[in-house]
Structure formats: C-alpha cells, structure tokens
C-alpha positions as CSV (number, residue, x, y, z in Angstrom):
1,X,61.7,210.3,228.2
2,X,64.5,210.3,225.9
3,X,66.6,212.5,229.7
4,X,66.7,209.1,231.2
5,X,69.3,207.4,232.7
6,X,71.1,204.9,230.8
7,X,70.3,201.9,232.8
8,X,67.6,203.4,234.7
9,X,65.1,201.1,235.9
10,X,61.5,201.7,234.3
11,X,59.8,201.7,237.7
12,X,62.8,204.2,239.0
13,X,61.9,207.1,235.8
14,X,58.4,206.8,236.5
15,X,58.7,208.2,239.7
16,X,60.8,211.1,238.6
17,X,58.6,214.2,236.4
18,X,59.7,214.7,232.9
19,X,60.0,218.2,233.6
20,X,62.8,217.7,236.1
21,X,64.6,215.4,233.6
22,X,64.2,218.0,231.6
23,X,65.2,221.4,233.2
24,X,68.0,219.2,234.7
25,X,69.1,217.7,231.4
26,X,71.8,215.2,233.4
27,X,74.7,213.8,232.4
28,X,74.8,210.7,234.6
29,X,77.5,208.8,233.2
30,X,79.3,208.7,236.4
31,X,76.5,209.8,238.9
32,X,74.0,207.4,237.8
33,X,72.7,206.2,241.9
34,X,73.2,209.9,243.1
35,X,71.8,211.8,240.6
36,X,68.7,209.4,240.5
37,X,68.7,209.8,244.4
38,X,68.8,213.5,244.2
39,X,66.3,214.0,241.4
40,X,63.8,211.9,242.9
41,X,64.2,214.4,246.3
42,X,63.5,217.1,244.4
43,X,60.5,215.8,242.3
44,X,58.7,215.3,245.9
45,X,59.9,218.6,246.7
46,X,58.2,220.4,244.0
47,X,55.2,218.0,243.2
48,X,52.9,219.3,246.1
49,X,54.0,222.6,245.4
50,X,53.3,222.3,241.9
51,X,56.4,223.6,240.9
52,X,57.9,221.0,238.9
53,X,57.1,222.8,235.7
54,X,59.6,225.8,236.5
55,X,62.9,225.6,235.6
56,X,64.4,228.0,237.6
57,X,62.6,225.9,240.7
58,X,63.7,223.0,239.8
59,X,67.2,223.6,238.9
60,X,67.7,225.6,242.6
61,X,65.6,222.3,244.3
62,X,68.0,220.3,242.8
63,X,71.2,222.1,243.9
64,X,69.7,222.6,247.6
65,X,69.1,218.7,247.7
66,X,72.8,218.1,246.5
67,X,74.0,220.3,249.0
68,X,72.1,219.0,252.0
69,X,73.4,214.8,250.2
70,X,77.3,216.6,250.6
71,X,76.6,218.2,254.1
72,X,75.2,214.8,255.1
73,X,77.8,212.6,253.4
74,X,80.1,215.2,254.9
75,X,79.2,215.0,259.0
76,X,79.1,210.9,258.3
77,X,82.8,211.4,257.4
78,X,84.3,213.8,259.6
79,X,82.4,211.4,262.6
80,X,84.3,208.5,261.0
81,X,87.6,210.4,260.1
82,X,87.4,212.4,264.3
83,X,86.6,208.5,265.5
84,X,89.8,207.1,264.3
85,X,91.8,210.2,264.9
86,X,90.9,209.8,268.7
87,X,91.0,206.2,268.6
88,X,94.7,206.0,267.7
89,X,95.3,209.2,270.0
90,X,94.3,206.8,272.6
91,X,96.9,204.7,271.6
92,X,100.1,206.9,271.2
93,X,102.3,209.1,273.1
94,X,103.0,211.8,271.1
95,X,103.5,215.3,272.1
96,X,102.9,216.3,267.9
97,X,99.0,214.9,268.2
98,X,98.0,216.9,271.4
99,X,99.2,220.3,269.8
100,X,97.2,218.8,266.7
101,X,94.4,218.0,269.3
102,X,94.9,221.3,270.7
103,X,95.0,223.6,267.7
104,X,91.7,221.3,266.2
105,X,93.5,220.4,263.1
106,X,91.6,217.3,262.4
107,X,88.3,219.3,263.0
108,X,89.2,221.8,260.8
109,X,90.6,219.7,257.6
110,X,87.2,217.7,258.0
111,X,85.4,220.8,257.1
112,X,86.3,221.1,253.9
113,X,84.6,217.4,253.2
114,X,81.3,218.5,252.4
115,X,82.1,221.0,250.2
116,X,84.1,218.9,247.8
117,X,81.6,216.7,247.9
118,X,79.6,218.9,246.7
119,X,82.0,220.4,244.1
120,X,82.1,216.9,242.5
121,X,78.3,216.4,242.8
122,X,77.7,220.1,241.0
123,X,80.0,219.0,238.2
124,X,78.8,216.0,237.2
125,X,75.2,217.4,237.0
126,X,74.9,220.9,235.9
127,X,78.3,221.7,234.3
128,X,76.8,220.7,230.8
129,X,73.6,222.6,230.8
130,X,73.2,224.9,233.8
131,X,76.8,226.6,233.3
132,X,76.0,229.9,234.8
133,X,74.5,228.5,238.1
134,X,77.3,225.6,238.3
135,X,79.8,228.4,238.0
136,X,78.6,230.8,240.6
137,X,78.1,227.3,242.3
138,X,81.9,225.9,242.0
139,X,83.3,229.5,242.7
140,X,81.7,229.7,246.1
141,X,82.6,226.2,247.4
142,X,86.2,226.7,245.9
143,X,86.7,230.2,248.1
144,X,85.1,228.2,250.9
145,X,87.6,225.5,250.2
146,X,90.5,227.9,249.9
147,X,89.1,229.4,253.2
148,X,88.8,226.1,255.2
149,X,92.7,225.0,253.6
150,X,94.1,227.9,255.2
151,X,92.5,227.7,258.5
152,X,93.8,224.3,258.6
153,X,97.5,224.9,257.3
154,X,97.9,227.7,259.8
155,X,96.4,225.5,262.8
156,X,99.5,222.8,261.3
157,X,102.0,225.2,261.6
158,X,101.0,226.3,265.1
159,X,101.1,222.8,266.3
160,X,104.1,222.0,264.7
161,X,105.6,225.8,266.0
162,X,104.2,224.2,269.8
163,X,105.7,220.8,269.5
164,X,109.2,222.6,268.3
165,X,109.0,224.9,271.2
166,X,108.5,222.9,273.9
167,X,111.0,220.0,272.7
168,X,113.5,221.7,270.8
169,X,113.8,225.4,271.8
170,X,115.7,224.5,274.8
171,X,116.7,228.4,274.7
172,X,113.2,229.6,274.4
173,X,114.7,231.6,271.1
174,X,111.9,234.4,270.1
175,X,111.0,232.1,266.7
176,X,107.2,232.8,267.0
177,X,107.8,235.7,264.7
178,X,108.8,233.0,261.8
179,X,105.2,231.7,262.6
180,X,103.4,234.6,262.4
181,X,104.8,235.3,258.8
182,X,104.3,231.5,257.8
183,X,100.9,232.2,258.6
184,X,100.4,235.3,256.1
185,X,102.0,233.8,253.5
186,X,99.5,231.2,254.0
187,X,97.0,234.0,254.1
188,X,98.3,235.8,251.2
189,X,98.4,233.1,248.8
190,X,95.1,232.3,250.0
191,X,93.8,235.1,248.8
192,X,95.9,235.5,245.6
193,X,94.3,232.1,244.6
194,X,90.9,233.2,245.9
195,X,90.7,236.3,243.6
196,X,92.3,234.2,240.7
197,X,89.0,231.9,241.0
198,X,86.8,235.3,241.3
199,X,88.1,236.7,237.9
200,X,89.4,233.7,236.3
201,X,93.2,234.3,235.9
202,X,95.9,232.4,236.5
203,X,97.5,232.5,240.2
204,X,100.7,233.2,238.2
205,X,99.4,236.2,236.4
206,X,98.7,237.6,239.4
207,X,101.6,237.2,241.1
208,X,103.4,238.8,238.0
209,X,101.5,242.1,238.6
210,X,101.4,242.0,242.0
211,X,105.4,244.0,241.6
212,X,103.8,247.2,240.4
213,X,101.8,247.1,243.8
214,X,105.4,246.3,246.0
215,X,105.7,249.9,247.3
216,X,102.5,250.1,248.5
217,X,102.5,246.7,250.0
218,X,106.1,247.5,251.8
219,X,104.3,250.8,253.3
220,X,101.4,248.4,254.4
221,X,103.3,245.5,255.8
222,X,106.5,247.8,257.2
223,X,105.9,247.2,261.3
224,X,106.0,243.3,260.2
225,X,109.0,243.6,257.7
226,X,110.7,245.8,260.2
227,X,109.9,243.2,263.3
228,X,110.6,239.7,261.2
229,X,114.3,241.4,260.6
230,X,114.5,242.2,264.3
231,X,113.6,239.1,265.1
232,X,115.9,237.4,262.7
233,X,118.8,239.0,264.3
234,X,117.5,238.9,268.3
235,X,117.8,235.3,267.3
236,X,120.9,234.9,265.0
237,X,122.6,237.1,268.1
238,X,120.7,234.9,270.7
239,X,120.5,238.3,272.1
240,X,116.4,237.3,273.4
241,X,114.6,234.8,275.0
242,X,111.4,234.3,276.0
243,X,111.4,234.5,280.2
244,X,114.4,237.2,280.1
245,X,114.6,239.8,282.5
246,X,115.5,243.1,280.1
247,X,115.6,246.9,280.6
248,X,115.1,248.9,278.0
249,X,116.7,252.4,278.1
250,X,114.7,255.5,277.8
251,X,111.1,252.9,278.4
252,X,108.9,251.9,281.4
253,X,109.8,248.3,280.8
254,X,111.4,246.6,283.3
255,X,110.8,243.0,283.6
256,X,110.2,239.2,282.2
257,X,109.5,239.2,277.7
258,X,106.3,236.8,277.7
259,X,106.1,236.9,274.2
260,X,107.7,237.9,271.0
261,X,106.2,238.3,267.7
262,X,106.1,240.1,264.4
263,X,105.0,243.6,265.7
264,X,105.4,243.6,269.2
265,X,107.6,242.7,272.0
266,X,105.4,241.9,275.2
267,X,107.5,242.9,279.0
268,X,105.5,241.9,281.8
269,X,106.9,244.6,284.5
270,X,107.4,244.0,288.1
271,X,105.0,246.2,289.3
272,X,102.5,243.6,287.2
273,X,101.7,246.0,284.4
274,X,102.7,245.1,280.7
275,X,104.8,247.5,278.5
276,X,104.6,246.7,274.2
277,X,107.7,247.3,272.1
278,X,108.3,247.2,268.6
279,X,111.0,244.7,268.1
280,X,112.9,246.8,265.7
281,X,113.2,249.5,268.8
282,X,115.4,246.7,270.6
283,X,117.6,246.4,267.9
284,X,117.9,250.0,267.0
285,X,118.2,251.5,270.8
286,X,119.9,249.6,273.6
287,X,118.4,247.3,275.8
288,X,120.0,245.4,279.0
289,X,119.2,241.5,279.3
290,X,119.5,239.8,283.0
291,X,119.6,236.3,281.4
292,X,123.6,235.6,282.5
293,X,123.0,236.7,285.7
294,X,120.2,234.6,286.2
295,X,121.9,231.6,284.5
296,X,124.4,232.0,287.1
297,X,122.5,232.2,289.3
298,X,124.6,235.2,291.1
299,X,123.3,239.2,291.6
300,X,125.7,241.5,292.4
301,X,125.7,243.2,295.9
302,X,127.4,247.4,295.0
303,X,126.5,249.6,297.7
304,X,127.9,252.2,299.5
305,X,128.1,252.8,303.5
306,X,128.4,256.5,305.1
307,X,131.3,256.5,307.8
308,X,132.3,260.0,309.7
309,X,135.7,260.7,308.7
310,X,136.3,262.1,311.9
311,X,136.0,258.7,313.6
312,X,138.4,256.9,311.7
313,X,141.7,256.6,314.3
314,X,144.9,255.5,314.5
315,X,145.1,252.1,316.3
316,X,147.1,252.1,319.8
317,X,148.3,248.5,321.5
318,X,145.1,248.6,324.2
319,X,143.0,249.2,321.1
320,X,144.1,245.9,319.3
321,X,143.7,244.2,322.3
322,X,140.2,245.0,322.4
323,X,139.5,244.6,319.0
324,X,141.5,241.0,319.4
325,X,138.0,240.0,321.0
326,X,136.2,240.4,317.8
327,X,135.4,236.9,315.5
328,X,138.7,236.6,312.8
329,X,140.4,239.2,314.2
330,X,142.5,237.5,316.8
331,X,144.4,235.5,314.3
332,X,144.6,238.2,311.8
333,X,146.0,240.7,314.3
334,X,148.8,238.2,315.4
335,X,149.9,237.8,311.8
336,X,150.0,241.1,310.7
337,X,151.8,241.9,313.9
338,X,154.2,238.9,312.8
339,X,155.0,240.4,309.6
340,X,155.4,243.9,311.0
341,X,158.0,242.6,313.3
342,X,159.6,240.7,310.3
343,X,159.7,243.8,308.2
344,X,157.2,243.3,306.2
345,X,153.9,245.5,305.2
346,X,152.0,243.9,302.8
347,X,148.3,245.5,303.1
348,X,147.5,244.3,299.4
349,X,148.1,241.2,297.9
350,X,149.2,239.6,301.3
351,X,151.4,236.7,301.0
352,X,150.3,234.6,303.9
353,X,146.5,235.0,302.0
354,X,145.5,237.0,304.5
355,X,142.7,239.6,303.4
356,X,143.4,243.8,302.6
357,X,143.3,245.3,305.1
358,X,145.7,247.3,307.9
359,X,146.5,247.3,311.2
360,X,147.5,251.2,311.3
361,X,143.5,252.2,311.1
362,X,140.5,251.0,312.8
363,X,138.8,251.8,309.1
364,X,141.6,249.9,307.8
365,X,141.1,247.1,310.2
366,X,137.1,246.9,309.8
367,X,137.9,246.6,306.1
368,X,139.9,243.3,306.9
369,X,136.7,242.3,309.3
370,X,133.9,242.8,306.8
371,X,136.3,240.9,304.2
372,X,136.4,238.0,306.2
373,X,133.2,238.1,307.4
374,X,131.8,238.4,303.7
375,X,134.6,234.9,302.8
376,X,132.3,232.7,305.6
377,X,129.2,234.3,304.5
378,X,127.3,231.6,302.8
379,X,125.0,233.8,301.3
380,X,127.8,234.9,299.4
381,X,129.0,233.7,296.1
382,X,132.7,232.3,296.9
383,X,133.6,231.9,293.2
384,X,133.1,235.2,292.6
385,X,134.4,239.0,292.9
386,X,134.0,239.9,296.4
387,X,136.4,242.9,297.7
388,X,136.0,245.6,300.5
389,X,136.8,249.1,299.7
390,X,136.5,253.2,300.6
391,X,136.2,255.5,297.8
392,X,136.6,258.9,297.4
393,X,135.8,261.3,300.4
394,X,132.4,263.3,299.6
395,X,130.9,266.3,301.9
396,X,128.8,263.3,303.6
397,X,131.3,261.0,304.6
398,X,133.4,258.2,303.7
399,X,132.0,255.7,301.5
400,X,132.4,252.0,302.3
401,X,131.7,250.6,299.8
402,X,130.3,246.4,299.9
403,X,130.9,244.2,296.2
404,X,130.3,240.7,296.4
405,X,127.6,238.6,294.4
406,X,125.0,236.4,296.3
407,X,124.7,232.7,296.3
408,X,121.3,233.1,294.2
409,X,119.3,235.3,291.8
410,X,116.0,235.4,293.3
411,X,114.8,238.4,294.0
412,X,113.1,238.2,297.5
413,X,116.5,236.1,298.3
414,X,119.0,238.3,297.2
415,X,117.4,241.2,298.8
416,X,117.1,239.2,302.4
417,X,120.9,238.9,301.8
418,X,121.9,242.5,301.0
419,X,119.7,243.6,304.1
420,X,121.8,241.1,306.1
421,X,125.2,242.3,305.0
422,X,124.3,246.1,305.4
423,X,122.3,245.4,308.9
424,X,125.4,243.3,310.4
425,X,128.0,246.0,309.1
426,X,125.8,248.8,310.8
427,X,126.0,247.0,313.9
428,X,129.9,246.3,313.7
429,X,130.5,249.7,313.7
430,X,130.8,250.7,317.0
431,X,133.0,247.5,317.9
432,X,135.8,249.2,315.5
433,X,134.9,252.9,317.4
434,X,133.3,254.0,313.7
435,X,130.2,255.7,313.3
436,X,128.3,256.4,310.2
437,X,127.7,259.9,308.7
438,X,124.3,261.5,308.9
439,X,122.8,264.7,308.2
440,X,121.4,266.9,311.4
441,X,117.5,266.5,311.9
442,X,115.6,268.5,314.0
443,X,115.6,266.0,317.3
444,X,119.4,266.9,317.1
445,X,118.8,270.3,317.7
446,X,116.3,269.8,320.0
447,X,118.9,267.4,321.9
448,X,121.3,270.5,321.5
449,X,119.5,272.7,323.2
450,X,118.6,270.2,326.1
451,X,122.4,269.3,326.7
452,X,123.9,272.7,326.4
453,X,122.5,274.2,329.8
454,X,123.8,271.4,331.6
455,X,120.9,268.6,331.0
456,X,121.8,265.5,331.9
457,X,122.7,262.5,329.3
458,X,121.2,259.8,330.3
459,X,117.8,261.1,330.2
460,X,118.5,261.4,325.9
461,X,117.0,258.2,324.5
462,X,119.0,257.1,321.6
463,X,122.2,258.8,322.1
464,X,124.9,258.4,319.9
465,X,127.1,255.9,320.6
466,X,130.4,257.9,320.9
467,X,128.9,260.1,323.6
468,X,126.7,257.9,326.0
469,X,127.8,256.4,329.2
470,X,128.3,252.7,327.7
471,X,127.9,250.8,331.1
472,X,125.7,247.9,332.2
473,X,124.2,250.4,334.5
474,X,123.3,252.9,332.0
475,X,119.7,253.5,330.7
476,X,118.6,251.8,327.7
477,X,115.0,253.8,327.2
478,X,112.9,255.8,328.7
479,X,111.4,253.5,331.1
480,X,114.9,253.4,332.7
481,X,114.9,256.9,333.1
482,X,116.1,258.2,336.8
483,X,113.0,260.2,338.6
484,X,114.1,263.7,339.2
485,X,113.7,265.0,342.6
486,X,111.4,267.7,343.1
487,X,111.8,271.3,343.1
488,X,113.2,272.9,346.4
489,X,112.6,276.7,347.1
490,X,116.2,276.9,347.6
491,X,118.2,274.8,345.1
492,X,121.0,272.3,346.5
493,X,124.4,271.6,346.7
494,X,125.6,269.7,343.4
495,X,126.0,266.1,344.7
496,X,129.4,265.0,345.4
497,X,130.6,261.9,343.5
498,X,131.8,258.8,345.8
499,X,135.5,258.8,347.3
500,X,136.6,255.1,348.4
501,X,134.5,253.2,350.2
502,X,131.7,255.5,351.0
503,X,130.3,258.7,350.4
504,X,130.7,262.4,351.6
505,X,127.5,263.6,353.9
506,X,126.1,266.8,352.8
C-alpha cells in the first residue's frame, strides 16, 4: 500500500483496490478529498466487472469519473453563477445587461467551467505518470476552452456593438463592419493559439511565420479587406447610414440600406425585393443618397406641363376683366395696371413683391396665377425654391414647367401633393383660354369625320373646350343628348334661328 494517500484514513484505502492505486500512481498532494472521491468511483466501477486489474481500464475509468465530477461541479456553478446574474438583472436598469442577456454571454462564459475543472483535476492526477493520456487529455479541453473563449468574446463585442448602437450612434453610422472584423481577429487568434497547443509552439512563432503566408491570406480575405476600407471611409465621409434612401447608378437598387457589413451592403428596394452590394462598389462608382432630403423633410416637385402654343394670346381690356374674377388676380391686375400707367414694367424681380409674371399674355398671366397659388399652398414648402416657368418650345408644345418642394418627404404624401398641383393647374387652364398640347388619337379622327359633313356639336361628348358651346344649356354627356327627329321621305327646310320675341313659322 505504499500508493496511499498521505493522511488517508485506514478504513478510506481499504475500500480502494491496490491495483487502481497502482495503475493510477497519484500524486495527491493537493487533491487529497477529490482524488480519494474519484478513485473510490472508479474502484466500484471496475470491481463487478472485474476489471480493476487492467491498467488501461482503470486509468480511462478514472478520467471518465473526473470528467463526469467537472461536468457536475460545472452545471452546480453555472446554476449559481446564471442565479445571481439574473438576480441583479432584476435589480438594474441597464441597457448593457439586456444585450448581454440577449447575446447569452453569461451562458456562454459558464461553459467553459467544467472544462477547467477538469483541466486542473487531470493535472493534479495523471500529469506525473500517465503523460501521454493527460496530454491528449489537456489538449482537447484547452481547444475546447479556446473554442468556448471565443464564442464568448465575440457574443461581448456584439453586445457591447448593440448597446453603442442604440445609445450612441445617433447617426446610425455603418460601424458593424468594425464588428465583424473584431470578431475574426477574435477568430484568428483563436485559431493561431489553437494550433500552437496542437503542435506545441509558441503563439509567437507562429505569428512570425505567418508573413510568408500574407499574399495568400490577402487573396483569401480581399472582399473583407476591400469592404472594412469602404466602410472606413462611408463613415469618416459620413457619406452612409443605416435607414438611407440611396440609388446606385448602373444597379437595380433603389431603396432603404438595412444593413452594412464587411462584404456586403444590404438595399431593401421599394418594390420589396433586396439588392446586395459590395461596399467597395459604392465607393468606387457613384451612388445618390436621399438622407438630406429626408432630414428636411422637403422633396422636390420638377415637372413639366404641355400648353398649345397656339392658344397663348395677347390680353385685350374685356379679357382682364374676366380674368379679374379669378382668386389673386384682382389685386394683381390692378397693380400691374398701376405700374404700367406709372411707367413702369417690371415682370421680374417686381418691386412692389408682386410675383413674375405679365399682363401682356394670358400664359404670362397664368404664370403669375399658379405662382401665387403655389405661395398659399400649404402643401408647399414656403422656405424653399418655388418659381414658375416655360422652357424651350418642343414639336409638342410649350412646357410649363412647376418647381417647388413639398411641406414633407413621405412618399404617399408627397405624391398626393404633386397630383394636387398638376390636377388644379389642368383645371385652370381654360379660365386663362389655354389648352394643353396632345397628340391626335383615333376618336379625333373619328370626330373629324362626324363634324366635317355638317354633324352637329353637341352630340360630341367631350369636346374640346375651345370649340363647344360653353352655356348652361349646353350638353354635358350623352344622356343630355337632343333626340333626332326622324327620317322624312322628303328632307326639310333648315330651321330658322329665333328673331326677337318669337319665332318664324315654317
């Protein structure tokens, strides 16, 4: 018995076979109650199997027994450690322990319990005379250890990248990249320091050789060394953010970024799909980014209006009268009339503030209108450009051309105002005697052919305004329509029209 314990109780090595003492060959100086504890385990183990004669039996009995002592000692602390965790989460307010909560740091770092407990367990027992075994043994649970660290570092730096975000990154600046390669270098100097422990080498050795490998590694790793520059500069230039609204030339995307990281640069279109880009491509190419005008909360209104040049006319007195009935124009007609009178033409830049506009045109005069209109529009942006203008004659027209910026940057808004502009200028149109331009369709022709043999007017639905018979008694649709009288054998005398106060007998 000379394998015992110092200080072993004689009832306590009589339990325990030589043969185990023996094939274990202890060193308990520090392990004295565990050891014990485990030996005796494995003694009743291999007793009924009679197995306590073989070495190799023993020696694996022994080292399953002091793994299942560290797996138990190891759930016993992670349920204390997770207890307490939760118990002072219970008790605080911080935004830091939910993305901890969230990412399951504790959980994780709590896994790597057993197997130092079993590390420390394998070293104080077979280190001395089982070498090979405790080796193999150690470098297992130090790659699992290495493993578990890492998983737990990079579930740290996610919570602490979450907690930054949401309380710091008030400009939702595309940093998740610098994450992403926090985590591989976690990564890669796990696994540097994993195949140190496989080979026996220094970490530092390794990393001294890893240069001759740098080309290879630059060809392997050159999407994420090309997208962690990109990054860098989208967000030195503050030229990204998450929740932008970009276009990227010469791409199908179109829409809000949802995320940006290493490789990849996620657009969530309008029409709901999703379009990748490498981040490099943004800062390479040239991309347009929405985020000022929606921080403004202003969109531009540019679009054009068709009028027929050959209803733009000089105004006459009886004209401005008429037009005198229109909202603003009463007042603005008086001035300008004012400054005529005084000598004065000052269609741009008036003095008196009045809009640009003229009082020689009715285009020049509906320009004026629409200005004014667009000035008590409070859809429209009043702190912003907002003019009225024609541009250069084309073969379809005159273009009138609309440029103001809406009160808002929603999109279902701003488009609700546009219509309203556009709808209300059609509709003005024929107060100033202007029509639009539009090209000949067939119901044209067809109206053509029904007018030129003498068919009467007011039986064409639709007419253009210029041409129809504009009073209350004319017809509005067909439902209006006069009945024609029917077909004589011999056809009639055209009626004549009324004379005073009656009508001529035929």
């Amino acid at each position: 018995m000379s394998y015992l314990l110092a200080n072993t109780e004689p009832s306590t090595t009589q339990s325990i076979s030589e043969s185990t003492l023996n094939a274990l060959n202890i060193d308990t100086n520090g392990s004295h109650f565990i050891a014990s504890l485990a030996m005796k385990i494995s003694d009743w183990i291999l007793s009924p199997l009679g197995l306590q004669h073989s070495t190799s039996a023993v020696t694996w009995a022994y080292a399953i027994v002091v793994f299942a002592i560290a797996f138990i000692v190891g759930y016993i602390a992670k349920w204390i450690i997770i207890g307490a965790v939760r118990h002072f989460g219970n008790h605080t307010q911080s935004d830091l322990y939910k993305y901890l909560r969230q990412e399951n740091f504790f959980l994780k770092l709590c896994r790597m319990i057993p197997a130092i407990v079993f590390l420390i367990l394998i070293q104080f027992t077979l280190v001395y005379t089982r070498s090979t075994l405790a080796n193999l043994l150690t470098k297992l649970t130090l790659l699992y250890v290495i493993y578990v660290t890492a998983i737990a570092l990079s579930a740290l730096v996610g919570a602490i990248w979450a907690h930054f975000n949401a309380s710091r990154n008030k400009r939702h600046l595309p940093l998740r990249g610098l994450v992403q390669l926090v985590r591989g270098i976690i990564c890669i100097v796990a696994v540097i320091i994993a195949v140190a422990v496989l080979v026996d080498k220094s970490p530092a050795s390794l990393l001294a050789g890893l240069g001759a490998f740098a080309a290879v590694l630059m060809l392997i790793f050159k999407d994420s060394i090309l997208g962690l520059v990109a990054g860098v500069q989208l967000s030195e230039n503050d030229s990204l953010h998450v929740g932008d609204w970009i276009k990227v030339n010469g791409t199908d995307a179109n829409g809000t970024v949802t995320e940006v990281t290493l490789t990849s640069v996620k657009v969530e279109n309008w029409d709901k799909t999703t379009t990748m880009l490498p981040p490099y491509s943004l800062i390479s190419g040239s991309f347009t980014n929405y985020r000022s005008m929606q921080v403004s909360n202003t969109r531009r209104i540019q679009r054009s209006y068709m009028i027929d040049a050959d209803s733009v006319l000089p105004l006459t007195p009886e004209m401005l009268d008429e037009f005198r009935k229109i909202p603003f124009m009463d007042d603005f007609i008086t001035r300008k009339l004012a400054q005529k009178a005084a000598g004065k033409v000052e269609d741009v830049n008036n003095s008196e503030g009045l809009p640009d506009g003229t009082i020689d045109t009715n285009l020049g005069l509906f320009r004026a209108y629409m200005k004014m209109w667009l000035d008590n529009n409070k859809f429209v942006d009043s702190n912003s450009t907002c003019f009225v203008s024609t541009l250069q004659q084309t073969g379809g027209g005159i273009p009138f051309q609309i440029y103001c910026f809406t009160s808002t940057s929603a999109w279902l808004p701003y488009e609700a105002m546009q219509d309203t502009i556009f709808e209300h200028l059609a509709a003005m149109l024929s107060r100033f005697r202007l029509y639009c331009f539009e090209q000949p369709s067939g119901r044209d022709t067809v109206i053509d052919g029904f007018l030129s043999p003498g068919g009467k007017v007011e039986r064409v639905f639709g007419m253009p305004y210029p041409f129809f018979n504009r009073d209350a008694s004319s017809p509005v649709g067909p439902e209006n329509w006069p009945v024609e009288p029917k077909l004589q054998s011999q056809p009639s005398a055209p009626s004549q029209p009324a004379s005073g106060s009656g009508s001529k007998q035929q």
